[in-house]
N, C-alpha and C positions, 0 to 999 in steps of 0.2 A: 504494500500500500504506500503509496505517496503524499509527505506531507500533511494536511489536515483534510484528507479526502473523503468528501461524502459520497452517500449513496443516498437516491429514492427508489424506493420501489413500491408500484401501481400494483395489489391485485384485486381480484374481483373474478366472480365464475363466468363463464360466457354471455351474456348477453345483459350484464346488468350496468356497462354503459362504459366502460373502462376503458376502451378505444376510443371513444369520442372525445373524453376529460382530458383522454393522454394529450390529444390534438391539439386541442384547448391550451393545455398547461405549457407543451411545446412552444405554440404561437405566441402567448402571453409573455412569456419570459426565455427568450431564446438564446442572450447574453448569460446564460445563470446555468443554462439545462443543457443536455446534450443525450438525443436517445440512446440509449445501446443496442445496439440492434444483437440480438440471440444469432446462433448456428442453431438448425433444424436439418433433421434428415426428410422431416414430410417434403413430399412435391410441391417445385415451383405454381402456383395460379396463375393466372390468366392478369396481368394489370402488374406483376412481381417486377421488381429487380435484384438478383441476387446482390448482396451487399448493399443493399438500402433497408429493403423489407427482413431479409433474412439474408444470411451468410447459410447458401444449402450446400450440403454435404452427404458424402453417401452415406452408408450406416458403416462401412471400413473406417472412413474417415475422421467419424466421429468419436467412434471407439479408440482412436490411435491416442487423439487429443484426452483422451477419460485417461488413457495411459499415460501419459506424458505429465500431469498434472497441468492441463491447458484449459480449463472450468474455472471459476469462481464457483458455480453450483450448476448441474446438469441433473436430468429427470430425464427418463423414460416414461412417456406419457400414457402412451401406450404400447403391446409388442410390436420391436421395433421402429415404435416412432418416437426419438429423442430430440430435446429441446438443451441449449444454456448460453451459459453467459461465458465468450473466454474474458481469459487475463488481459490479453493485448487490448482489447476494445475499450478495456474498464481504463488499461493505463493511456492510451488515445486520448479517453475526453479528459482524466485528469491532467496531461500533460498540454490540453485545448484551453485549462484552465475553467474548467465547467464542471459541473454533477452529475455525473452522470443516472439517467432515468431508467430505470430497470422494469418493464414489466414482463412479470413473470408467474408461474402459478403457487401456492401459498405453500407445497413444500420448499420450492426456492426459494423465498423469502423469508421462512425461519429458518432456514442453512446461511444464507448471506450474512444475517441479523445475529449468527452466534457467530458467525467469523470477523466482523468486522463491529460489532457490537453497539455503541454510540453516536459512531461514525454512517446511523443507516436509519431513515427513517420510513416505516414499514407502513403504507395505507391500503385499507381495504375497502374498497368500494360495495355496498352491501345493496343488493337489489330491495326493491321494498316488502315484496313476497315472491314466494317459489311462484304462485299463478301468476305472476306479473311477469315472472321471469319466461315463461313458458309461453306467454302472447309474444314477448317480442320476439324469443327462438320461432315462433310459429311465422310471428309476421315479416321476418327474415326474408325466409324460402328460398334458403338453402340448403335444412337438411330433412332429410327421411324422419317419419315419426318417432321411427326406431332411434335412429343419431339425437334427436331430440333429449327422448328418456333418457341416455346415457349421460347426456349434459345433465340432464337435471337431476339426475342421481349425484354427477359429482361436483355440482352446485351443492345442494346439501353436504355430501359431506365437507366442502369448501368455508362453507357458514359457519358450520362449527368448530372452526377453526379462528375465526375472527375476533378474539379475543387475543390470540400471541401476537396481536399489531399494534404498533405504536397509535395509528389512526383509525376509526372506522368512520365510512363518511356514509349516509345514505342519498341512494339517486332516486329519491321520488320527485325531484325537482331538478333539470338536469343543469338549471344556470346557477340555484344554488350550492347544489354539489361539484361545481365545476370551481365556483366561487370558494367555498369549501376549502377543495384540496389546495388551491393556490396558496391561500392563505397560508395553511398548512405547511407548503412545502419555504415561501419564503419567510418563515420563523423560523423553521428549522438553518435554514441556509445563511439567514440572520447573526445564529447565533455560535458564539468561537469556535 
């Protein structure tokens, strides 16, 4: 780690608005934040740029860097589909002179949060209920009913988790929780 280098890190289950605050937060304060963009082995989309969106990697690839100690924290999300965060990216923005923005899923965040301790401040974006969560995975339509449940399975278990966060914000209001996390983040960045 470098100097008095912080971390943020954004989570929240799929669809309870986490991506859009990210955006938000990015835009607002772009002098302060700088995203980290993860390595994934899922396939490129349709709109991607490798090394903007994601740093994609095969599943050899990924495994080398797990060997290598080339993570800050890595998850398999599911079989064989890994997500993390490397080292070089983390020291990128600290050497950009920035914070770097971590979102990541809430095992990552309390692996980051025992490695770097003070120096990270942990927000959770809390949908307002599992049915609210589930109209906007529905009104998506992107996935299968099936892919749905699975979110919202591990939404729930996700929830119950939000308590080992330094922040929980709720998005039933998506300018006041956007308003919210900002806040949030430049106290934190505020402070020595």
């Amino acid at each position: 780690m470098e100097g008095n280098s912080k971390i943020i890190i954004l989570t929240a289950p799929s669809g309870a608005g986490k991506t859009t605050i990210k955006t938000k937060l990015l835009k607002e304060i772009p002098e302060l934040l700088s995203f980290s963009v993860s390595a994934t082995t899922r396939k490129i989309r349709a709109g991607e740029k490798d090394g903007v969106d994601y740093v994609f990697l095969n599943e050899d690839e990924f495994k080398d860097k797990i060997e290598h100690n080339e993570f800050v924290e890595w998850e398999m999300v599911y079989p064989g589909l890994y997500y993390g965060t490397t080292v070089d990216e983390m020291k990128r923005i600290w050497r950009d002179g920035k914070t770097p923005l971590l979102d990541v899923d809430v095992k990552g965040a309390i692996n980051v949060k025992k490695q770097f301790g003070e120096n990270v401040l942990t927000i959770f974006i809390e949908p307002p209920s599992i049915e609210v969560l589930k109209e906007r995975l529905t009104k998506r339509g992107t996935d299968s009913d099936e892919h749905i449940q699975t979110r919202i399975n591990k939404a729930t278990e996700e929830i119950g988790y939000k308590n080992n966060f330094d922040t929980i914000i709720l998005n039933d209001d998506l300018k006041k929780a956007t308003e919210d996390t900002i806040s949030a983040v430049l106290n934190f960045i505020s402070k020595g």
